[in-house]
N, C-alpha and C positions, 0 to 999 in steps of 0.2 A: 249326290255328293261328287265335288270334281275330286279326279284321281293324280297321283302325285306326276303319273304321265303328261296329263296334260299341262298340270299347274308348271311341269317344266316350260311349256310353251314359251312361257312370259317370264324366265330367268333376266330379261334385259331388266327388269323393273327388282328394286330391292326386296319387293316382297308384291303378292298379291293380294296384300290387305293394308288396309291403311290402321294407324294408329290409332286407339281413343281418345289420349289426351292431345295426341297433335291434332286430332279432328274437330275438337271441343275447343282451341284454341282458333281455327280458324272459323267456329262459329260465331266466336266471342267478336273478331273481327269484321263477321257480316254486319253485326250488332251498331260497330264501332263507326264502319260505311253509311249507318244510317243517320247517326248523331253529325258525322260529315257533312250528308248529304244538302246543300242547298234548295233541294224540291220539299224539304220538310220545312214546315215551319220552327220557329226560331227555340221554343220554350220544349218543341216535342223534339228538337234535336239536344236540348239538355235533359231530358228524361231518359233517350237511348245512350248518354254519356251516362247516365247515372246506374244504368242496368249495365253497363259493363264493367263498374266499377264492381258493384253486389257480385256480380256473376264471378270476377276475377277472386272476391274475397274467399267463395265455396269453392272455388276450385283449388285454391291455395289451401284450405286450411282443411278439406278431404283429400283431394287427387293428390297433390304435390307431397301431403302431410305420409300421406303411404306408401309413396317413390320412397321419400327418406326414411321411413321405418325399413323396405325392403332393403338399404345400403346400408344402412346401420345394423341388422342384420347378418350380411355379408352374401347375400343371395344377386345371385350374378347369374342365375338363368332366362334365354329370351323369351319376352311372349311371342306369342302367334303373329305378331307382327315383324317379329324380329329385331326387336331393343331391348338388352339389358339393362336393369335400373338405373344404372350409374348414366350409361348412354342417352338416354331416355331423360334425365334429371340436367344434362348439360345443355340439351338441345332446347326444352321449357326454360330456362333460366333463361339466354338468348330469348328466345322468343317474347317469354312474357315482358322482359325488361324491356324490348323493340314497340311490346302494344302500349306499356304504360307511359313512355315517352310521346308517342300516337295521341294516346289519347289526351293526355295534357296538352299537348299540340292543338288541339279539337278545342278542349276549354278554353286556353287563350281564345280562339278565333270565337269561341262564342259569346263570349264575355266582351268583345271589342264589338261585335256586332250589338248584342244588350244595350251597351253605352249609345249607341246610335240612336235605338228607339228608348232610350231615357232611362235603361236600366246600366245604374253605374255602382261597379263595386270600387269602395274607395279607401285608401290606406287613413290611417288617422292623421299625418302630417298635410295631408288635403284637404282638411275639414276645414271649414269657417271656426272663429276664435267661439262666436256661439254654437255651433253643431259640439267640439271639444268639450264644452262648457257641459251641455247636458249629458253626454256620451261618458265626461268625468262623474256625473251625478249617478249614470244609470250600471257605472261600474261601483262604486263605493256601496250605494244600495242594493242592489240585487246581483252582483257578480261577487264580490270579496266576500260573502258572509257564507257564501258556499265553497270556496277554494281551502284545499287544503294541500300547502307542499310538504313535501314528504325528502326528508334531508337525507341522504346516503352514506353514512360515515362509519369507524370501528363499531361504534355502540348500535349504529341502525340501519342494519343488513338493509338490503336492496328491497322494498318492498314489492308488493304482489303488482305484476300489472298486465290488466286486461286484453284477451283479446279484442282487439279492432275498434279500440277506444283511441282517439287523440292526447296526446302527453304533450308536455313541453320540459323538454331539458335546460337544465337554468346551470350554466358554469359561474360561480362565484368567486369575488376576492376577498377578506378580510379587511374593512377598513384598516389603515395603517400598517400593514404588515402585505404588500399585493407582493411580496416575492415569494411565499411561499406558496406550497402546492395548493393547487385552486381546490376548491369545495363543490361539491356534485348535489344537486335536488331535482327531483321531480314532480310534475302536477299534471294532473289529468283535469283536460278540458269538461266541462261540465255538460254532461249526453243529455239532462235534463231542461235545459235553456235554449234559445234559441243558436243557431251558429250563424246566421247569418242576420245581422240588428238594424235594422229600419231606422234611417234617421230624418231628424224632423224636418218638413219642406212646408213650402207655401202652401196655401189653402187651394189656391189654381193651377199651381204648377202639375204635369205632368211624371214630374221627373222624380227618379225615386233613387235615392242612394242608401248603399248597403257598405256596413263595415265588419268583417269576423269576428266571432266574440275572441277569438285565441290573436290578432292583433290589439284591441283592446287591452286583452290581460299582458301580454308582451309591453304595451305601452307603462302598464301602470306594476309591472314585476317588481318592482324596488319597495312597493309597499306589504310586502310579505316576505322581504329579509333587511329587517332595520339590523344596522352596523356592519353589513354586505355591499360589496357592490357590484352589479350584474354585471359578466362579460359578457357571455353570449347567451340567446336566449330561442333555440330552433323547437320546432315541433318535431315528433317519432309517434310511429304507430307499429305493434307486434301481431303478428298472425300466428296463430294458434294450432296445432290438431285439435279438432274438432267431433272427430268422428269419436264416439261412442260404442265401447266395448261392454259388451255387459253378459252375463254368464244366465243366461233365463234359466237354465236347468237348475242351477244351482239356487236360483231366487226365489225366498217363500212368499216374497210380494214382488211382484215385476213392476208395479207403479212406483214402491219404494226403490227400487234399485235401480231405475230410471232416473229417479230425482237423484242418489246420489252418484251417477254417472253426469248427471250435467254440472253439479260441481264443481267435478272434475275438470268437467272441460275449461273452466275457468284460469288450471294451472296444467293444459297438456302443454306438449313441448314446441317452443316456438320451431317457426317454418319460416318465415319472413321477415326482415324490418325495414322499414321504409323512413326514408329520414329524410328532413328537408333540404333542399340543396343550398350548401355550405356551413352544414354544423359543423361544430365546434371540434376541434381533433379530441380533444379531452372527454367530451361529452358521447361521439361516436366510441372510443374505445371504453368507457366506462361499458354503455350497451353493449357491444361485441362480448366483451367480457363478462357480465351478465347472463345473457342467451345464447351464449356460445353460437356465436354466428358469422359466418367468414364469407360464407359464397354470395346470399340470397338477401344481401343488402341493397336496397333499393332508391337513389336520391330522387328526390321529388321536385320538381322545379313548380310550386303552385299549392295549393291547398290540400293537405290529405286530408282523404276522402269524401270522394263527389258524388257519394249516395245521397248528400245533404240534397243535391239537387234535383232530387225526387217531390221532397216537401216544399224545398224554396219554389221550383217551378209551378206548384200545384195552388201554394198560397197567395199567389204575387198576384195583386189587386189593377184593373184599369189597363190590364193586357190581352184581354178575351183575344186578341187581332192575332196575336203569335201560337196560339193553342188550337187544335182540331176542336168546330164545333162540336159536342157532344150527343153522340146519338142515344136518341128513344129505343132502347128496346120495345117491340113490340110485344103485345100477347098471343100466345099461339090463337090462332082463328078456331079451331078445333075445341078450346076451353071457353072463348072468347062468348061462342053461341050457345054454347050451355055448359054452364058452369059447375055442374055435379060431375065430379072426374069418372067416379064411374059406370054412369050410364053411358058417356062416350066410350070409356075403351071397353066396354061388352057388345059395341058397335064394328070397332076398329081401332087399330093399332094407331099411335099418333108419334110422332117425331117433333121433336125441337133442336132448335138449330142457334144456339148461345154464341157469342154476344148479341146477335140481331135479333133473337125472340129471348124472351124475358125467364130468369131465371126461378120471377118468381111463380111460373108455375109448379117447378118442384116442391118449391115453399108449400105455396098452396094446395098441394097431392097432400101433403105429409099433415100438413093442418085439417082438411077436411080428415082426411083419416084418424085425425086423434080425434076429432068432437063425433065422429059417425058413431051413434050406439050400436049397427050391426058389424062394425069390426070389433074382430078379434085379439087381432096378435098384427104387431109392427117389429120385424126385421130390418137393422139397418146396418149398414157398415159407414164407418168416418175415421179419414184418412187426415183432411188438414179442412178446419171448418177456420170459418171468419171469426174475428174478434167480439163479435156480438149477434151469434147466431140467429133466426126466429126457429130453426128446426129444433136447436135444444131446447126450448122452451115450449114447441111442441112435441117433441117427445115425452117430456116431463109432464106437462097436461094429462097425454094420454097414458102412460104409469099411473099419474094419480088418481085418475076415474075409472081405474080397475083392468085398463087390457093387458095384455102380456105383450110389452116391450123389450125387446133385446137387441142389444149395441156392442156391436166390436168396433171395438177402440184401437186404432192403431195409436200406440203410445210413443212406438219407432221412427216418427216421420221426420226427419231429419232437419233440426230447428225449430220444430215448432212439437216438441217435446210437451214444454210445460204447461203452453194452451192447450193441450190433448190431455192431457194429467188434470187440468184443471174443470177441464168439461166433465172425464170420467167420473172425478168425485161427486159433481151436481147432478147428476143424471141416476148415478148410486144411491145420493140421500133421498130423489124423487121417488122410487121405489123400480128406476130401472134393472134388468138383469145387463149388467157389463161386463163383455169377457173379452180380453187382452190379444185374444188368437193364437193361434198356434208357437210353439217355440221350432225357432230356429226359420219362420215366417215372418215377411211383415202382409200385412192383408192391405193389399191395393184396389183391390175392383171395390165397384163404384156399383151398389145392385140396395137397392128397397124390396121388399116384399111387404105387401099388407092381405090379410087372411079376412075374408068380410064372412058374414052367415048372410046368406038369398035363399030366395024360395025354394033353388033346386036345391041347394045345398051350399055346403063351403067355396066361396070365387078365390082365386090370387090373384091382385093385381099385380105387377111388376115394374119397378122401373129402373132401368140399366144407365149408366151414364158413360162417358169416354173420363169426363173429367170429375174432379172432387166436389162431395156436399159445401162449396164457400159463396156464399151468392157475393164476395169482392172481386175475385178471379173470376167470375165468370161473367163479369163485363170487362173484361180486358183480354180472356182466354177463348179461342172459338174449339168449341166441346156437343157434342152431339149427344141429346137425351132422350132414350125411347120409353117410352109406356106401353102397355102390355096385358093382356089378361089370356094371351094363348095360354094354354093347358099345359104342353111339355116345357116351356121355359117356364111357367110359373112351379111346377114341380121339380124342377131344374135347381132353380133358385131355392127353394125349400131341402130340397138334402145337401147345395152347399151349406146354408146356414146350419144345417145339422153337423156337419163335419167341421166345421168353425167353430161350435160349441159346444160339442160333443164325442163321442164315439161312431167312427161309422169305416166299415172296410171299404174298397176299390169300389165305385159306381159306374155303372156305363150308363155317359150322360146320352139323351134322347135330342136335346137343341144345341147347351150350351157346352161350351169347351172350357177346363179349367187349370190353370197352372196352379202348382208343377206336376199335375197327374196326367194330363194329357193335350195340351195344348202343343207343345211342340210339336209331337208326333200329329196329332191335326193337322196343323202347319203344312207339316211336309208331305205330308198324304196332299192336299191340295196343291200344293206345290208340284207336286210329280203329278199330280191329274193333268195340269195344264202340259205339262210335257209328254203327256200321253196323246193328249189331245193336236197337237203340235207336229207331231211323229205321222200322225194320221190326217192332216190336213183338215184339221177340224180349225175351229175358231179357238182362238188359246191366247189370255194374255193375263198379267196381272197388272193391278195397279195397287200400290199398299201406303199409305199416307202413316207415318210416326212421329213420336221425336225423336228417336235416336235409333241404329241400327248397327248392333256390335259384337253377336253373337256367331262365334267361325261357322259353326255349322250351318245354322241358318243363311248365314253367305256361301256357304259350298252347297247348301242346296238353290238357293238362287242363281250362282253360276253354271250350275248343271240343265236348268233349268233353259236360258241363257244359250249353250251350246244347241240343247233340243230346238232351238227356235222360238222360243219362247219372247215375245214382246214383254217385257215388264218393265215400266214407269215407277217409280219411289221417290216420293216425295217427304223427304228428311230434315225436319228445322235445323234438327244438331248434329250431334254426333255421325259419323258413318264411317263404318271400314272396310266398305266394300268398294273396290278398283272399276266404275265402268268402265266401258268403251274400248277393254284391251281386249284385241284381235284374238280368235280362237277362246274366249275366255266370258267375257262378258260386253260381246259388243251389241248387243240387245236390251243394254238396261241401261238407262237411264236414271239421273238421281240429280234433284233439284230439291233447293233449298228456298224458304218462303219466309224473308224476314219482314215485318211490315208494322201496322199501328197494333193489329193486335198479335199476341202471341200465340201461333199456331199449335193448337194442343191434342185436338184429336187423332183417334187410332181410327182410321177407315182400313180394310181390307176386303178388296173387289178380285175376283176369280171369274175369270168371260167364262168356263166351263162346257164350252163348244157351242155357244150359240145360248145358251139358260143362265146366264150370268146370277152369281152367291156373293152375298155382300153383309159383312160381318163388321160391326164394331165393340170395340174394346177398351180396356184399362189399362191392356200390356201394348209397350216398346216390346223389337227384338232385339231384346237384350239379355245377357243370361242371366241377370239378376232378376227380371221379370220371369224370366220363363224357367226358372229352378229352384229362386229365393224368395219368392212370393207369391201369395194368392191373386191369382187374375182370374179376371172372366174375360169369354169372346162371345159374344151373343148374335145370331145372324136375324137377319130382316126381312120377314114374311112375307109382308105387305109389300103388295105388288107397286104400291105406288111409292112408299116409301122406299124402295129400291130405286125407283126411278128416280126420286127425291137425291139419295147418297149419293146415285150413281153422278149424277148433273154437281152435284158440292163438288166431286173429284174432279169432270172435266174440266169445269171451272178454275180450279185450280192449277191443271196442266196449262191450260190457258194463258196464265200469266206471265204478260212479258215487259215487267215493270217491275217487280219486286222479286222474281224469281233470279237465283244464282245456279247455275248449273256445275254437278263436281267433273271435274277434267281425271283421268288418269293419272295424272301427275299428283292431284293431290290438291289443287287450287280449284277455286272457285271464281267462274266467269258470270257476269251479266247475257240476260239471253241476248242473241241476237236476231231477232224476232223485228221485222222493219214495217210492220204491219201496224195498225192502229192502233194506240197503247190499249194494254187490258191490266186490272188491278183488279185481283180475284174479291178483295177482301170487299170492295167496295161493291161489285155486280152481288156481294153476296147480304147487303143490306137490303134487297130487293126479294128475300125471300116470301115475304107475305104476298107478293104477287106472284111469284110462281107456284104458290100451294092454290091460291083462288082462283087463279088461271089453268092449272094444271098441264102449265108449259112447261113440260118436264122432258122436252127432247134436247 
């Protein structure tokens, strides 16, 4: 733990910790540098425009949504950072309003670049007399029979409107009478249709233009108020609290009171509004007065909301040339040569390394284990599965041919609530045992257990992940998944599931470590080893790869650590409050950030241990919601070679000096300066099937 003597050291600096939300803001901006970058191709630098748009929306409508619950409040004490809410809530305002400007700056330019290579978005007053022609046809039919405006006046209060839906504000005149006061309605752009519309080209033409369905309906608005006449006609979009309060103690069904907290959310209290630039003064103060919203008004110069450009980038036809070709995952070599999982892992432990090896061997773990007549019992936890699983459906197999299946359901996973709700029921009617997890927990680790009968007796296989049961995210997430049938982690794994499900007092685990009962303090126990080791001229260093790092302790014990001499590297996609490179304090640590094509997910933690180097991966961030609010696991790495495996992901990734940002002291984030050959971790790391078959593992 640093002591308050020392942390005086470093009075020149506001504080020795950096902020959460201003560190997750300048992640957001890594993000945004990418969507800039001209070394990206064209279509992958609208898809990092479009992840900073999603990202801005969760930020806003949890982080920012709890800034203003604390002001509203009247709570004016500082965090450990040292900002008071109010303080803290003026500085993001600034800030967030400097990125959204950023970024629409970014779409312009990438939208002018599109038009180049034949992708043109185009206003309706542009169209050919024929393009109009059918665009008028494709509005009458499939646009107008879905719109429904909704008129604001004494008789019909303000109706309901959606978080993070597109609207369009319609100021009216009264035919014949336009001096009196205008008429206010509104219409929500239809989330079901396309938003951006394909119009018709030559059979040879390359060239492909796009028109917004909300210009369309702005074009044709007079045909849903006959004896009106439209003034002004802008788009608004409301940001929401989103976060999710629910009293589990008090709930006789937590699934029911799940659902009707998402509801809820439909009508928490706005946090945002974004409006187009140059709405209507009438139509702005309508809103205002509405949402009661003075500060956190946002004008837009361009389209709200450029998440659209997730799906437009993805479907746009005759562009292969502006998209990353798309990689093969491979199949682990290890399953590849014999495909019964578990006569391999009662050989040896195996490692997979996702997005470059293929996720569907866990599929394949989980499936053989439901058709194997000598298994048992399948233990599983799932935190955020895909839209059309094959694991639920093998789970559900294996229920129905009689084994004992048991599933904790995180029901808590933030957004993806009611696919989790909707798994739990089908997995209930299969004849699964589903249980919710602990109250006042949400269950994060990522851990299978299957219980076989063999000759000697009952085996456990085991498989641990860093990342979640979703085989979508895990081509696009890099997640590390080990399999297993050692003895103390498969026993390990078997009395957390008991304490998941059951009854069970304090365990002292024999492999695994697990929050919130003892991970911390493992933590720090390894943590002070290396600075024992360090003291004593032993070999001593840490490397710890997360996403995010925010917990004070755990950074006072990394600063202490730091002081002792300790080398420690951390490698942090997002978040981090911890101050390198300041003199007497932490000028030992290092902290680089790794933004790139895929998103960096996994929890590596390497301990050198004086020369016998421990290398553990996980579920949990240090963060204090992981490591006090949730169920995690840390599981370490037996296997001699599979450490050497981990160990080489990590250097590799120190490696990088292409897509690495390094944090400064101050709080900013630099590109390395590294004048050496370029290296781009993500891509040396497609190469993994030759370093398991080679066993080039230095």
């Amino acid at each position: 733990m640093i002591t308050e003597e020392k942390a005086v050291l470093n009075r020149t600096l506001p504080s020795v910790y950096l902020n959460r939300d201003l560190s997750w803001l300048e992640f957001n901006w890594r993000v945004l540098q990418e969507a800039q970058d001209t070394d990206n191709l064209l279509l992958e630098r609208a898809h990092f425009l479009a992840i900073v748009s999603t990202n801005l929306e969760e930020f806003m409508s949890v982080r920012v949504a709890g800034i203003q619950d604390q002001i509203r409040a009247g709570y004016t004490k500082k965090d450990f950072t040292g900002y008071t809410p109010l303080g803290l809530y003026k500085r993001l305002l600034k800030k967030v309003s400097k990125m959204i400007n950023e970024q629409y700056r970014t779409f312009r330019d990438i939208t002018k670049l599109l038009s180049k290579e034949g992708v043109v978005f185009s206003t309706y007053d542009e169209l050919t007399t024929v393009q109009q022609e059918v665009m008028d046809k494709y509005y009458q039919d499939i646009i107008f029979p879905v719109l429904t405006p909704m008129a604001v006046d004494q008789s019909r209060p303000f109706p309901l409107v959606h978080s993070q839906y597109v609207y369009l504000s319609v100021v009216l005149s009264r035919i014949g009478n336009p001096v009196e006061e205008p008429f206010f309605a509104i219409l929500q752009i239809p989330s079901n249709l396309a938003r951006c519309i394909a119009l018709p080209h030559r059979t040879n033409s390359k060239k492909r233009q796009f028109i917004f369905i909300e210009d369309l309906i702005k074009q044709h608005i007079h045909t849903l108020f006959s004896g009106y006449t439209p003034i002004a006609v802008h788009e608004f979009r409301i940001t929401r609290n989103s976060d999710l309060t629910i009293n589990e103690e008090g709930a006789e069904d937590l699934l029911e009171e799940i659902e009707k907290e998402l509801r809820k959310r439909r009508w928490g209290s706005p946090v945002c509004l974004e409006v187009e630039k140059g709405i209507h003064p009438y139509a702005l103060s309508q809103l205002q007065h509405e949402f009661e919203i003075t500060d956190f008004i946002i004008e837009i110069d361009g389209p709200l909301d450029l998440s659209f450009l997730h799906r437009f980038a993805g479907s746009l036809k005759g562009f292969s040339h502006l998209s990353n070709a798309p990689i093969e995952p491979v199949y682990p070599m290890e399953f590849d040569e014999n495909e019964d999982f578990f006569e391999v892992l009662r050989e040896r432990d195996v490692l997979v390394y996702h997005p470059y090896e293929s996720f569907e061997a866990v599929t394949d773990f989980i499936i053989q284990a439901s058709e194997d007549e000598h298994v048992m019992a399948i233990k599983m936890t799932l935190y955020r599965v895909s839209g059309n699983s094959p694991l639920i459906q093998a789970l559900a197999t294996a229920a129905e041919s009689g084994k004992q299946v048991t599933v904790v359901v995180e029901l808590k996973a933030r957004f993806d609530e009611e696919r989790n709700i909707a798994w739990a029921r089908k997995l209930e009617k299969s004849g699964c045992h589903v249980v919710y997890g602990l109250i006042g927990l949400k269950t994060h680790a990522k851990v299978t257990l299957i219980v076989r009968q063999e000759d000697h007796g009952l085996q456990r296989y085991v498989h641990v992940g860093t990342g979640n049961y979703n085989d979508s995210t895990a081509k696009v997430y890099t997640d590390l998944s080990l399999f297993t049938s050692n003895h103390d982690i498969g026993i390990d794994a078997s009395e957390l599931f008991n304490q998941m499900t059951g009854y069970s007092n304090n365990y002292d685990w024999d492999a695994i470590t697990v929050a919130p009962s003892n991970m911390s303090q493992s933590l720090f126990k390894l943590i002070r080893r290396e600075a024992e080791h360090a003291a004593a001229g032993r070999p001593a260093g840490i490397i710890a790869k997360m996403n995010s790092l925010s917990n004070q302790e755990m950074i006072d014990e990394l600063y202490a650590a730091s002081q002792a001499g300790v080398q420690i590297d951390l490698i942090v996609r997002g978040v981090c409050c911890l101050r390198p490179g300041v003199p007497g304090l932490s000028e030992h640590i290092t902290v680089r950030s790794i933004v790139d094509r895929f998103l960096e997910h996994s929890r590596i933690y390497y301990f050198e241990n004086g020369g016998t180097p421990e290398v553990w991966i996980s579920s949990a961030d240090w963060m204090t919601r992981n490591l006090t609010r949730r169920i995690e696991l840390m599981c370490p790495v037996y296997d001699p070679d599979i450490l050497k495996l981990v160990s080489k992901i990590l250097k590799l990734t120190l490696k990088d000096n292409v897509k690495s940002r390094f944090l400064q002291s101050s709080g900013n984030y630099e590109f390395s300066d590294d004048k050496e050959a370029p290296f781009r971790s993500q891509y040396e790391a497609m190469k993994v099937k030759k370093w398991k078959k080679n066993q080039s593992l230095t």
